[in-house]
DSSP file (Angstrom, degrees, kcal/mol; ACC not computed):
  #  RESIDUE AA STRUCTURE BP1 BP2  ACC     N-H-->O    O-->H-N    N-H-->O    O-->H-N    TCO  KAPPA ALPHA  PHI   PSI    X-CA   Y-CA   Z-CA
    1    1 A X    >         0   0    0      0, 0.0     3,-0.6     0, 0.0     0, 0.0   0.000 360.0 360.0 360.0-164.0    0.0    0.0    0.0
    2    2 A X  T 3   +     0   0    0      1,-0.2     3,-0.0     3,-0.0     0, 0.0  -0.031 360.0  71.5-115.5  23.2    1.0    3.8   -0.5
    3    3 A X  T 3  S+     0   0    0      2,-0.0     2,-0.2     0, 0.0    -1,-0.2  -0.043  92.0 106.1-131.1  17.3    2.2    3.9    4.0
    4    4 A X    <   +     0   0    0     -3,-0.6     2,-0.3     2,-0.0     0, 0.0  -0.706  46.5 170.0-100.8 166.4    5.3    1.7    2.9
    5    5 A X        -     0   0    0     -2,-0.2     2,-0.3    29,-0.0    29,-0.2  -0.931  20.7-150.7-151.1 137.6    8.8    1.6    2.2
    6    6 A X        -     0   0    0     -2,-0.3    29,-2.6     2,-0.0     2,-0.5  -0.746  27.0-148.2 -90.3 157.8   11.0   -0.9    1.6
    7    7 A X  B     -a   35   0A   0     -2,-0.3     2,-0.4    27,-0.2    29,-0.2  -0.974   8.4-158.2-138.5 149.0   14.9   -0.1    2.9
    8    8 A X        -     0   0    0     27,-3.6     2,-0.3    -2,-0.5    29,-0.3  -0.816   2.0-166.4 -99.6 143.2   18.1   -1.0    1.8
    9    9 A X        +     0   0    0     -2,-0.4     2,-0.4    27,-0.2    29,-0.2  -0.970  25.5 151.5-109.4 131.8   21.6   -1.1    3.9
   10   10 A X  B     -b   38   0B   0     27,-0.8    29,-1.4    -2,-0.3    -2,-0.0  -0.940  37.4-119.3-155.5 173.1   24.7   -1.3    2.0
   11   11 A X        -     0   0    0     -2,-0.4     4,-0.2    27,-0.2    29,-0.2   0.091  35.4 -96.5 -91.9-163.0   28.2   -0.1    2.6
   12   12 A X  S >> S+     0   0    0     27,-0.4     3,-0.9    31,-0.3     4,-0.7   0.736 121.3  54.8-107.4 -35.3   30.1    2.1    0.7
   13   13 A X  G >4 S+     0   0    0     30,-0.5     3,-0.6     1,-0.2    -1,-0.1   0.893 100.1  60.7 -71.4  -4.8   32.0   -0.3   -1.3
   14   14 A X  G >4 S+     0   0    0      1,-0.2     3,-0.6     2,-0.1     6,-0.4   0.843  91.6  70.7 -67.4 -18.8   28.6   -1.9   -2.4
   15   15 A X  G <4 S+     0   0    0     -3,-0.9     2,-0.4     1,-0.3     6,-0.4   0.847  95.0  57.2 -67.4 -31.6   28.0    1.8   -3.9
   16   16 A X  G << S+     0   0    0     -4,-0.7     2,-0.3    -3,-0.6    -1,-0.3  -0.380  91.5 104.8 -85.1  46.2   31.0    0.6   -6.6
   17   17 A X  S <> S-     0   0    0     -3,-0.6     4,-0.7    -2,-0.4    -3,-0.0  -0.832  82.2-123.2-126.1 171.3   29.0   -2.4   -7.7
   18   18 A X  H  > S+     0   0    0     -2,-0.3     4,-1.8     2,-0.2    -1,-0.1   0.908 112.2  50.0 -88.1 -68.2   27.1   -3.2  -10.9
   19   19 A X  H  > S+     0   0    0      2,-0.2     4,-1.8     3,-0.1     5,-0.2   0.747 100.9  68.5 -70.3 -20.7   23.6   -3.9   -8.8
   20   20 A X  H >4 S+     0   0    0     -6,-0.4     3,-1.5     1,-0.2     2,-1.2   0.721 108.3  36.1 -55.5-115.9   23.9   -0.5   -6.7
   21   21 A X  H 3< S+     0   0    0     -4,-0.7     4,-0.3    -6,-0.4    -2,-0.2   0.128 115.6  50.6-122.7  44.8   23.3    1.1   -9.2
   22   22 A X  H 3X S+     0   0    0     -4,-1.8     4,-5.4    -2,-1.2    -1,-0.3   0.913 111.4  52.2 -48.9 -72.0   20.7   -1.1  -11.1
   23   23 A X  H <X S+     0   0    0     -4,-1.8     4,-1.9    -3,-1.5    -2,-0.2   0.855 106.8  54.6 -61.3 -41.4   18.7   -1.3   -8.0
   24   24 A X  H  > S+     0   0    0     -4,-0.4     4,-1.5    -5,-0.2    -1,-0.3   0.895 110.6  48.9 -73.7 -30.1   18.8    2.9   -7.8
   25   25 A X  H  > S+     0   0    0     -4,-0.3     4,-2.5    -5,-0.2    -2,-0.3   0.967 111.6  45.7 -87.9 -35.0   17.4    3.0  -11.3
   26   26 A X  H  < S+     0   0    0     -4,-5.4    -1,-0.2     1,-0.2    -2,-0.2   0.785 110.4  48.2 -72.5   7.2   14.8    0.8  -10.8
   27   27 A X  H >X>S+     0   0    0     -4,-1.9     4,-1.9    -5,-0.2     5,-1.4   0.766 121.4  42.6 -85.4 -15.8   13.6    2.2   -7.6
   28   28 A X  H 3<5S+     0   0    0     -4,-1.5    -2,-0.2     1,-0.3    -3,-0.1   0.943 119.2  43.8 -83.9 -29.9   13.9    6.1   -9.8
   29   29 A X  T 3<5S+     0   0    0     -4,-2.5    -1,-0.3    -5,-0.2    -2,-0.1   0.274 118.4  39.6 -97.5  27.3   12.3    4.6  -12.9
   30   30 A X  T <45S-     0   0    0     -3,-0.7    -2,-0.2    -5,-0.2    -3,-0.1   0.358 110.6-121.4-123.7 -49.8    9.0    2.3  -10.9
   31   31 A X  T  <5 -     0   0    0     -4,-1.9    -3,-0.2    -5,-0.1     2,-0.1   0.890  51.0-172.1  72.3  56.4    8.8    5.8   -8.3
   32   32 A X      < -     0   0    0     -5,-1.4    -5,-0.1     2,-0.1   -27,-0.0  -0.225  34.9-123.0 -48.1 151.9    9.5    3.2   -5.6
   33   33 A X        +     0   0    0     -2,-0.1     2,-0.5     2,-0.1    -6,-0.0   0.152  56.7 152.2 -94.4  18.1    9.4    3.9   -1.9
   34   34 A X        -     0   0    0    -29,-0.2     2,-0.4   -27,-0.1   -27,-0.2  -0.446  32.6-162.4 -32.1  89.7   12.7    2.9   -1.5
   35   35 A X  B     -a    7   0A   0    -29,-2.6   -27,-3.6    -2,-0.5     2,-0.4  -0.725  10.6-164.5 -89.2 127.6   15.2    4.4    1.5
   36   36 A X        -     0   0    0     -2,-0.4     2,-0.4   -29,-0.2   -27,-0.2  -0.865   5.4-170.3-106.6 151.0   18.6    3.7    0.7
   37   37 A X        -     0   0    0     -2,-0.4   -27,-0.8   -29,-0.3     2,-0.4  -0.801   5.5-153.9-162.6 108.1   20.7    4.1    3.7
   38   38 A X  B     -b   10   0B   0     -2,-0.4     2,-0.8   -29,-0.2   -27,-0.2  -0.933  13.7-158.8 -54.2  78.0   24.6    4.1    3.5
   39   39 A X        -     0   0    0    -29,-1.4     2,-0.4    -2,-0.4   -27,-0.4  -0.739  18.8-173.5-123.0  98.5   26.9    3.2    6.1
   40   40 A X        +     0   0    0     -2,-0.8    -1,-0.1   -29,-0.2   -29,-0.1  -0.851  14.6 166.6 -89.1  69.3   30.1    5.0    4.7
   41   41 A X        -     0   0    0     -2,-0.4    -1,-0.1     2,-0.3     8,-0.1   0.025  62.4-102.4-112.3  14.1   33.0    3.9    7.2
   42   42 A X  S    S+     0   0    0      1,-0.1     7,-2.1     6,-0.1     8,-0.3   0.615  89.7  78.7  81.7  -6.5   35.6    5.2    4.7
   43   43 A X  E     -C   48   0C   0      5,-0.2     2,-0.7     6,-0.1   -30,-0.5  -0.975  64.0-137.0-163.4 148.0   36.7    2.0    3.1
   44   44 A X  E >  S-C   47   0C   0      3,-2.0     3,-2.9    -2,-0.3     2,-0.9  -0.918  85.0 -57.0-104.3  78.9   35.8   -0.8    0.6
   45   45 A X  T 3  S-     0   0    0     -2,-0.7   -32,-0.0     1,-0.3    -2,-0.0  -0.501 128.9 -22.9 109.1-101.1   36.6   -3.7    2.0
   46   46 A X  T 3  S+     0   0    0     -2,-0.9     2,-0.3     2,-0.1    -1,-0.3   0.269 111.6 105.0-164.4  66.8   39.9   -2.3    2.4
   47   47 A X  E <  S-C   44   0C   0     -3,-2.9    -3,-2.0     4,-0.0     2,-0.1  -0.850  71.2-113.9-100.6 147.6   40.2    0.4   -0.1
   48   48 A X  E >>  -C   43   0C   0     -2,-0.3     3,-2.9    -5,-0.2     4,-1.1  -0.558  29.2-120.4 -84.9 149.9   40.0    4.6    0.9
   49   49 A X  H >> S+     0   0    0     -7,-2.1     4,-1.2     1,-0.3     3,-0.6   0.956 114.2  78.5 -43.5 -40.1   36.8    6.2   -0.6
   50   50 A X  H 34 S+     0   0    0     -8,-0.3    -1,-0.3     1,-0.2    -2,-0.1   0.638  99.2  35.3 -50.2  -3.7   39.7    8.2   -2.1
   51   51 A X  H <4 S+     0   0    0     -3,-2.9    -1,-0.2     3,-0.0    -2,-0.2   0.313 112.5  58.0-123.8 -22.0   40.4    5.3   -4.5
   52   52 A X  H << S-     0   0    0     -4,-1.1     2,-0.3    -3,-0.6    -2,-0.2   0.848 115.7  -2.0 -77.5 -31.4   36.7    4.0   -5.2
   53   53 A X     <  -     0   0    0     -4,-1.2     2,-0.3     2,-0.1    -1,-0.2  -0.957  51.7-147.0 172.2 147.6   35.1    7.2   -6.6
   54   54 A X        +     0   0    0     -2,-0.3     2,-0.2    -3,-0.1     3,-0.1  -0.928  61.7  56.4-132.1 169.8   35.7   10.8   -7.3
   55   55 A X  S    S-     0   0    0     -2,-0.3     3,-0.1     1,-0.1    -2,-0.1  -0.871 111.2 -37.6  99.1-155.1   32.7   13.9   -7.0
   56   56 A X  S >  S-     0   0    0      1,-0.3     3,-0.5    -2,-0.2     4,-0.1  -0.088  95.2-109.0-111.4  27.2   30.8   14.6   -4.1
   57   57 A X  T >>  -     0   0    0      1,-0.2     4,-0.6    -3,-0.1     3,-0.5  -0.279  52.4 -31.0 108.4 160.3   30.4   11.3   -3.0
   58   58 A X  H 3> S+     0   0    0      1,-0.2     4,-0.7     2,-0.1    -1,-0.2   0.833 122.5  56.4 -58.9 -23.5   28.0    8.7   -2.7
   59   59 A X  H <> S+     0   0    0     -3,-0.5     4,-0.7     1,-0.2    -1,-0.2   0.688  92.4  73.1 -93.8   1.1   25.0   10.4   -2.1
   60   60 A X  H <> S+     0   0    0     -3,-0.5     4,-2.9     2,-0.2    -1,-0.2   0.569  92.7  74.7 -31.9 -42.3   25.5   12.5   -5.5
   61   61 A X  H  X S+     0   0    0     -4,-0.6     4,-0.9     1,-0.2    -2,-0.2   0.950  84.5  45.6 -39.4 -93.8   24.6    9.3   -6.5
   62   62 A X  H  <>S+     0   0    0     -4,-0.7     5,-3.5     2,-0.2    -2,-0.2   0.684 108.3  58.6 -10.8 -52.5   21.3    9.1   -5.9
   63   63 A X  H >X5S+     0   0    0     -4,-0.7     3,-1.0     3,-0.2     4,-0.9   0.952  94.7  75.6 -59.6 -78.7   20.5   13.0   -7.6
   64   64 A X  H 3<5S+     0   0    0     -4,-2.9     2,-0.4     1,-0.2    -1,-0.2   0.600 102.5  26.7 -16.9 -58.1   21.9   11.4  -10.4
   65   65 A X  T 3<5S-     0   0    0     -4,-0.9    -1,-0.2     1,-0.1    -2,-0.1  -0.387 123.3 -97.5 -98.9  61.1   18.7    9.2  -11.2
   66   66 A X  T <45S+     0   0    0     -3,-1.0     2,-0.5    -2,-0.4    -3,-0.2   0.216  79.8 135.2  96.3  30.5   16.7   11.6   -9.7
   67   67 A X     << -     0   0    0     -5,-3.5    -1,-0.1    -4,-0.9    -2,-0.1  -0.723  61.4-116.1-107.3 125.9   16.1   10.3   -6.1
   68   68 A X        -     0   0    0     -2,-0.5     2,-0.3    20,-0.1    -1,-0.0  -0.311  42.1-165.9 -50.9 161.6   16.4   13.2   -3.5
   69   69 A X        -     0   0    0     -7,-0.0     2,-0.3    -8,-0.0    -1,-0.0  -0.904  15.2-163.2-172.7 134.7   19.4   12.2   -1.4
   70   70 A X        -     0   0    0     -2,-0.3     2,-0.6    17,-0.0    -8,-0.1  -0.873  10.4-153.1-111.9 137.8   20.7   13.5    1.9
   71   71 A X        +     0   0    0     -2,-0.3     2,-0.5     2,-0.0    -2,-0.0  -0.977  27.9 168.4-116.3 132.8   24.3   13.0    3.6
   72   72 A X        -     0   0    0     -2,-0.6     2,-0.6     8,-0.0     3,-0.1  -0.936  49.2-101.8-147.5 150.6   23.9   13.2    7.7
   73   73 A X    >   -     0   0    0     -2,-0.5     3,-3.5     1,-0.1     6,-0.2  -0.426  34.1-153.7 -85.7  49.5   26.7   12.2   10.2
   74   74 A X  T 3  S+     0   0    0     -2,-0.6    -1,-0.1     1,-0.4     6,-0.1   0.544  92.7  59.6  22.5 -55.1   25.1    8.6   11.2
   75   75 A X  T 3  S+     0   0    0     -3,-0.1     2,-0.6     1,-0.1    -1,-0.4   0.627  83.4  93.7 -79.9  -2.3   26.9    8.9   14.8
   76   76 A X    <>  -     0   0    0     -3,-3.5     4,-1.0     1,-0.2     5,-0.2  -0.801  61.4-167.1-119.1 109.9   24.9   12.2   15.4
   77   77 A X  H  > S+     0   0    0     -2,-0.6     4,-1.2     1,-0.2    -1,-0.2   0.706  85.0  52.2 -66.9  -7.0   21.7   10.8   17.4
   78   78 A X  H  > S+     0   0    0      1,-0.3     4,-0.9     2,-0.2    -1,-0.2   0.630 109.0  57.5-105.1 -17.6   19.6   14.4   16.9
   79   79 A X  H  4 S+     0   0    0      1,-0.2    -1,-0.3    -6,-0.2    -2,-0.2   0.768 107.4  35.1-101.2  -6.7   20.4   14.1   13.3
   80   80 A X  H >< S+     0   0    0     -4,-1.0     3,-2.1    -7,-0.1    -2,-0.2   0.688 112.5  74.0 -91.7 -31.7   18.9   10.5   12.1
   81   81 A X  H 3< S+     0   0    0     -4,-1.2    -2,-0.2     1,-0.3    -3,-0.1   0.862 101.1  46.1 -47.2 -28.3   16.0   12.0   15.1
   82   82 A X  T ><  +     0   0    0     -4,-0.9     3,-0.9     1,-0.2    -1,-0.3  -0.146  68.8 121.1-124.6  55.3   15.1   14.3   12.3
   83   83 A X  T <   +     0   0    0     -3,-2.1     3,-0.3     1,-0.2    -1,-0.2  -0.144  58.0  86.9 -66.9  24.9   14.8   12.2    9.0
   84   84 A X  T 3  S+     0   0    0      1,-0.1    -1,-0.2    -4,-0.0    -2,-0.1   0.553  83.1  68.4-113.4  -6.4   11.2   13.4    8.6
   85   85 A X    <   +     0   0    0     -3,-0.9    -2,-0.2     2,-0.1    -1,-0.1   0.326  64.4 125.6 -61.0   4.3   13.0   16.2    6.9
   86   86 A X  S    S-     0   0    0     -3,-0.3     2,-0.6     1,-0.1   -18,-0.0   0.141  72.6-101.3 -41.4 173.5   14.4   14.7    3.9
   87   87 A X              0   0    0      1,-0.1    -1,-0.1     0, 0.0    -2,-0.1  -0.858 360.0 360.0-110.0 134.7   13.4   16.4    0.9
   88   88 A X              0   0    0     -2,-0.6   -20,-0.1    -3,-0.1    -1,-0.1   0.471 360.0 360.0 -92.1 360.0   10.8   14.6   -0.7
């Protein structure tokens, strides 16, 4: 029904995979309810983001295919408290 979402958890090296970013165009071309949620520890396995990707990052991603996307500081409890401000 139209009060779901499904969510994803993936790491930041899964963001350098083939199916990331499948799975982000089919949730932007369906207009899924899809939360992606990124737990970006700075390394792939054990490569530095600095060798995986260049731009603004992963969540740059996301704008690409046209899904609003937000970057927050994970450890900061007051700031996941107020996820009901993403931009929709």
């Amino acid at each position: 029904g139209e009060g779901r979402v499904a969510a994803a958890f993936f790491g930041d090296g899964a963001a350098s995979e083939g199916d990331f970013h499948a799975a982000m165009n089919f949730a932007a071309t369906l207009r899924s309810r899809t939360l992606f949620l990124c737990r970006n520890n700075g390394f792939a396995i054990s490569t530095p983001v600095s060798q995986q990707y260049r731009g603004d990052g992963i969540a740059a991603r996301g704008r690409a295919y046209g899904i609003p996307a937000l970057r927050v500081d994970g450890g900061g409890a007051r700031t996941l408290f107020h996820f009901e401000s993403l931009p929709t």
